[in-house]
C-alpha positions as CSV (number, residue, x, y, z in Angstrom):
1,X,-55.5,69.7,-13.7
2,X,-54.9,73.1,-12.0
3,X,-53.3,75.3,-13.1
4,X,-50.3,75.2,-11.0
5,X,-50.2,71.6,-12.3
6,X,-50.0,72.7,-15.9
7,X,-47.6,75.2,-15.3
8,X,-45.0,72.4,-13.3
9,X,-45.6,69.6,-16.0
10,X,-45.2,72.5,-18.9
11,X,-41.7,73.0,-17.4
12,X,-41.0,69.7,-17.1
13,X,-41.8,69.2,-20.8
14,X,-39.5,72.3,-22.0
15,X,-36.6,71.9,-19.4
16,X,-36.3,68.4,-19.0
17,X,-35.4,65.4,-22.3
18,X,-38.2,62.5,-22.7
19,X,-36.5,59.5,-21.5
20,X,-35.6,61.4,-18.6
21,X,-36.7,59.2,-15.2
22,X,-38.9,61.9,-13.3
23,X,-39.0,61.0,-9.7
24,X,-42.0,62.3,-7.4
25,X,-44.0,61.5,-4.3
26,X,-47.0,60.2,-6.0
27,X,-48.1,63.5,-7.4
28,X,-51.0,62.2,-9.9
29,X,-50.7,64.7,-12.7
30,X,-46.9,62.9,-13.5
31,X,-48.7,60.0,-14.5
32,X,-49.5,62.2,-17.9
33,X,-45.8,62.4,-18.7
34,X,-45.9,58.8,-19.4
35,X,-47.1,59.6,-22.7
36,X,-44.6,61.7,-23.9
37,X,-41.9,59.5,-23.0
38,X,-40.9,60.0,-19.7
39,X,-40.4,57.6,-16.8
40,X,-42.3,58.3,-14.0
41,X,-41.1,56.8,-10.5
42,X,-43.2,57.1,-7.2
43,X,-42.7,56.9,-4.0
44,X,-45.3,57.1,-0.8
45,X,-42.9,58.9,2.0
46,X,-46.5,58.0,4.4
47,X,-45.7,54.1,3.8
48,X,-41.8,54.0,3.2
49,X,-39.0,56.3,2.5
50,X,-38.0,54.7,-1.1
51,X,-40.2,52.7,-4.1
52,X,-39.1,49.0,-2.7
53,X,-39.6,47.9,-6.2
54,X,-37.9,50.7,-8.1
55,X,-36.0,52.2,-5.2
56,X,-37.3,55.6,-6.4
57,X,-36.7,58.3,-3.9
58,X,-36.8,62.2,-3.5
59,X,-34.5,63.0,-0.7
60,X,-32.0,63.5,-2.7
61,X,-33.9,66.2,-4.8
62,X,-34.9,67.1,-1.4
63,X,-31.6,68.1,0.8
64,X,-30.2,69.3,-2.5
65,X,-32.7,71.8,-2.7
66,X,-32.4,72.4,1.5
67,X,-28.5,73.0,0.7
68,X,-28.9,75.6,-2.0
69,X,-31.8,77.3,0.3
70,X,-29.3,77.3,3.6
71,X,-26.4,78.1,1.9
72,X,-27.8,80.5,-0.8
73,X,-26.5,84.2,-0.1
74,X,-29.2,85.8,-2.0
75,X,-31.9,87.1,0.6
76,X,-35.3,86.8,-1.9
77,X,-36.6,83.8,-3.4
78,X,-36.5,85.2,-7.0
79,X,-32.7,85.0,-6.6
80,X,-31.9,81.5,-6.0
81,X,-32.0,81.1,-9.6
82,X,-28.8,82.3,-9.6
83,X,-27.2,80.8,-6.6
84,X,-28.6,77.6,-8.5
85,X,-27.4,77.9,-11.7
86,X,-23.6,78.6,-9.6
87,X,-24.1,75.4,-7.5
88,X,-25.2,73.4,-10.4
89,X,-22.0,74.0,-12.1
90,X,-19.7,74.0,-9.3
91,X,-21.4,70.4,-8.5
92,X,-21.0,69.4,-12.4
93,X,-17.2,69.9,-12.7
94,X,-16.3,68.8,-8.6
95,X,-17.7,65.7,-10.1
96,X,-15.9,65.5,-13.3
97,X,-12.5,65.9,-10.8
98,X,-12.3,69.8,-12.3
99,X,-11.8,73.0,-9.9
100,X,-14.9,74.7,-10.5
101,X,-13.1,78.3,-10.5
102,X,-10.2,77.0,-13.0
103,X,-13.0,75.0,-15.1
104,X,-15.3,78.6,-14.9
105,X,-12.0,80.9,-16.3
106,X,-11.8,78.7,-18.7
107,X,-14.6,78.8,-20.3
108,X,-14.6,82.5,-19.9
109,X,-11.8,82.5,-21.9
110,X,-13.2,81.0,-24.5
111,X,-15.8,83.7,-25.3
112,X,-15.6,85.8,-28.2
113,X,-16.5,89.6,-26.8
114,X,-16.5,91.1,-29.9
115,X,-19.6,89.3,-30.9
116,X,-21.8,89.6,-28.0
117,X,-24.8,91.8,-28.0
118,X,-24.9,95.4,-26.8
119,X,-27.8,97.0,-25.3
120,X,-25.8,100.6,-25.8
121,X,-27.6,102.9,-28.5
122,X,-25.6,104.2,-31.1
């Protein structure tokens, strides 16, 4: 494997649960996930769009990740972290019928201040 390869299937392993179906276009070095319990699904976008056994697909991964690119107000690459993290949650909660603003002071709410962690020296 290269090392680009170990590093994406590292993350895989520490971000994602075993179990978890990992959908891909063929990309040999998923077939090692199989042994620690994940599901691997392919798909050959050269001979058909989606897995006509499975109907395993990326372009939903894909024009997710073309949406937060487009629509991402952050100007460098390192930042979409952050425009990610916002769309994943606004996408969780629209889902769960919440509005993402009411659902996000809420939580804020809910955090104890006096227990957080300050970088000021004393």
């Amino acid at each position: 494997m290269t090392d680009l390869q170990i590093l994406l299937i590292g993350l895989i392993k520490q971000c994602i649960l075993p179990g978890t179906a990992i959908i891909n276009d063929c990309w040999a070095a998923c077939s090692s996930l199989l042994d620690d319990g994940y599901l691997n699904f392919t798909t050959n976008h050269s001979v058909t769009i989606a897995n006509e056994t499975t109907w395993a697909h990326t372009n939903t991964m894909k024009s997710t990740w073309k949406q937060v690119k487009t629509f991402s107000p952050y100007g460098h690459k390192a930042d979409y972290v952050y425009f990610l993290a916002e769309y994943m949650f606004r996408q969780k909660y629209k889902a769960e019928e919440f509005d993402p603003f009411c659902k996000f002071i809420q939580l804020f709410a809910t955090i104890d201040w006096r227990n957080t962690n300050s970088t000021d020296s004393q």
